[in-house]
C-alpha positions as CSV (number, residue, x, y, z in Angstrom):
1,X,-3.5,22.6,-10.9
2,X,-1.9,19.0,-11.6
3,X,-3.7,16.4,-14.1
4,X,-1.8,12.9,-14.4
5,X,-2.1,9.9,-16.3
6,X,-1.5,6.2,-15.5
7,X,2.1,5.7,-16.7
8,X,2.5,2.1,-18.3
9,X,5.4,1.0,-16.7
10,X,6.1,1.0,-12.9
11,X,8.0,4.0,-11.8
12,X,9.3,2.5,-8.4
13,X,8.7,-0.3,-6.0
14,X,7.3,0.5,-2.5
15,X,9.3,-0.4,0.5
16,X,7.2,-3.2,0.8
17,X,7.4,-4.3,-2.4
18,X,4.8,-3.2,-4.4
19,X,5.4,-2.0,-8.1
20,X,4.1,2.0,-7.8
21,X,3.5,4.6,-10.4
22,X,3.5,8.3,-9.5
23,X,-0.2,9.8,-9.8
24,X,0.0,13.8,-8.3
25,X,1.1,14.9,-5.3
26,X,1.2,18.3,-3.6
27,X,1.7,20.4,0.1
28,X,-0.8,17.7,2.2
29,X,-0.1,14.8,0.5
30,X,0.3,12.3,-2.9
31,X,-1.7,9.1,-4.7
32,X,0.1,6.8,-6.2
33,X,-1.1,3.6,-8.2
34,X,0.0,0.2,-6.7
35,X,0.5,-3.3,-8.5
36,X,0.9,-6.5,-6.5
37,X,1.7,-9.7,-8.7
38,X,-0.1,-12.5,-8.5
39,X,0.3,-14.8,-5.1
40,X,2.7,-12.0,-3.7
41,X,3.3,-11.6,0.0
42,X,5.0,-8.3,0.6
43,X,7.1,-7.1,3.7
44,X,5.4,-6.1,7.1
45,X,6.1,-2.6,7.3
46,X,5.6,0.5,9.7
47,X,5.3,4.2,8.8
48,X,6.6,6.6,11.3
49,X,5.0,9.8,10.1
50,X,2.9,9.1,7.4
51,X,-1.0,7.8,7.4
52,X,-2.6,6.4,4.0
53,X,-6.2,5.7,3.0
54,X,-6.2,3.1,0.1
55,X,-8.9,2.5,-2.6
56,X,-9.0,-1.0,-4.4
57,X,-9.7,-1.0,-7.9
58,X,-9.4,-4.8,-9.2
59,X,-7.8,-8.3,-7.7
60,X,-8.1,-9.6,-4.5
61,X,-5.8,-9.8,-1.9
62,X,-6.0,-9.2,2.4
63,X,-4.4,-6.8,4.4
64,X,-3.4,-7.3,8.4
65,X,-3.2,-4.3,10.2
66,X,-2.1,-3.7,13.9
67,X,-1.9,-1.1,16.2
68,X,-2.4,-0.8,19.6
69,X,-5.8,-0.9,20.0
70,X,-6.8,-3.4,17.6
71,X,-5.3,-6.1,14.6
72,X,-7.5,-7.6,11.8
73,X,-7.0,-9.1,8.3
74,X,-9.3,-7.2,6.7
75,X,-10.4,-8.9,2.9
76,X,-9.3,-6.6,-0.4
77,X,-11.2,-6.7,-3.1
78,X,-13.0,-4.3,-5.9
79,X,-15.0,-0.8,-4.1
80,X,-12.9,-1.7,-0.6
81,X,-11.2,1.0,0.9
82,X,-9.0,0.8,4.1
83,X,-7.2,3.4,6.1
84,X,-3.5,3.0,8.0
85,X,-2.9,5.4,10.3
86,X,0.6,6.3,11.4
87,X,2.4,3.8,13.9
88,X,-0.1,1.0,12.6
89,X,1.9,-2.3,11.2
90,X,0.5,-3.6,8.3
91,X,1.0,-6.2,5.9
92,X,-0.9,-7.2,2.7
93,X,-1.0,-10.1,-0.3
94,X,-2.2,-10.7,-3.6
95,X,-4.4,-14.2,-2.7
96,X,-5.8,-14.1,-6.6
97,X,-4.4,-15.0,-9.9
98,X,-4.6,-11.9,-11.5
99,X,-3.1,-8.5,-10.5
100,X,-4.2,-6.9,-7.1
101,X,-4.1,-2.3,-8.0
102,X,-5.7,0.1,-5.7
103,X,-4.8,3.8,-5.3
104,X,-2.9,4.6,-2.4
105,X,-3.2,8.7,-0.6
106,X,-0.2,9.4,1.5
107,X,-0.6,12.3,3.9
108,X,1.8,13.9,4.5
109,X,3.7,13.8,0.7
110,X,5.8,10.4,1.1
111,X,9.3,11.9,2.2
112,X,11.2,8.8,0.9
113,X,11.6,5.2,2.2
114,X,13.5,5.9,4.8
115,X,9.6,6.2,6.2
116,X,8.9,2.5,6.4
117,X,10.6,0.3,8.8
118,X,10.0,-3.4,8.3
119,X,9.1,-5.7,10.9
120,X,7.5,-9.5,11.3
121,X,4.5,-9.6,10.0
122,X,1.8,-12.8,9.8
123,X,2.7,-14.3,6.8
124,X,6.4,-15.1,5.4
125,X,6.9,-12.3,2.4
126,X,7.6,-13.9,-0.8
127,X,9.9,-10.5,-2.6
């Protein structure tokens, strides 16, 4: 059994380029915490194995998300969650003024970022 507390300082940055701090993680999968800045646009990325449901806790922000069937910008803000399947291109941005967190499950356990391939997303990434 794992128990975890919110560290205060980031412990990495995402591929994309969100500031992340290691939650738990185990054999089907880990959480992490994500920060977004205020008015940041992060990269347009692409997993190629891993799927991730996300949970928004405070801020607001959108995220576009494409696959083959479908694209949307889908609004985040507090009690939203979202899910990104594998192969779906995604892209997502603080639009508020205060910090944009939500709790992000990767399934399988993140192997490294190696996993995320960037690619053009709809708006121009500001990191």
């Amino acid at each position: 059994m794992k128990e975890a507390r919110l560290p205060k300082e980031p412990d990495a940055r995402s591929p994309a380029g969100a500031d992340i701090r290691y939650l738990v993680d185990g054999e089907a999968g880990n959480m992490i915490h994500s920060t977004v800045p205020p008015m940041q646009i992060n990269r347009a990325t692409i997993h190629s194995t891993v799927s991730e449901f996300w949970y928004v806790l405070e801020g607001e922000g959108e995220i576009w998300r494409k696959d083959q069937a479908e694209e949307r910008v889908t609004r985040l803000v507090s009690g939203v969650s979202i899910d990104i399947p594998v192969g779906t291109a995604f892209q997502y941005r603080n639009i508020g003024d205060h910090p944009l967190t939500f709790i992000c499950i990767a399934m399988p356990p993140w192997p490294g970022d190696h996993e995320a391939s960037q690619l053009n997303g709809i708006w121009e990434p500001s990191v």
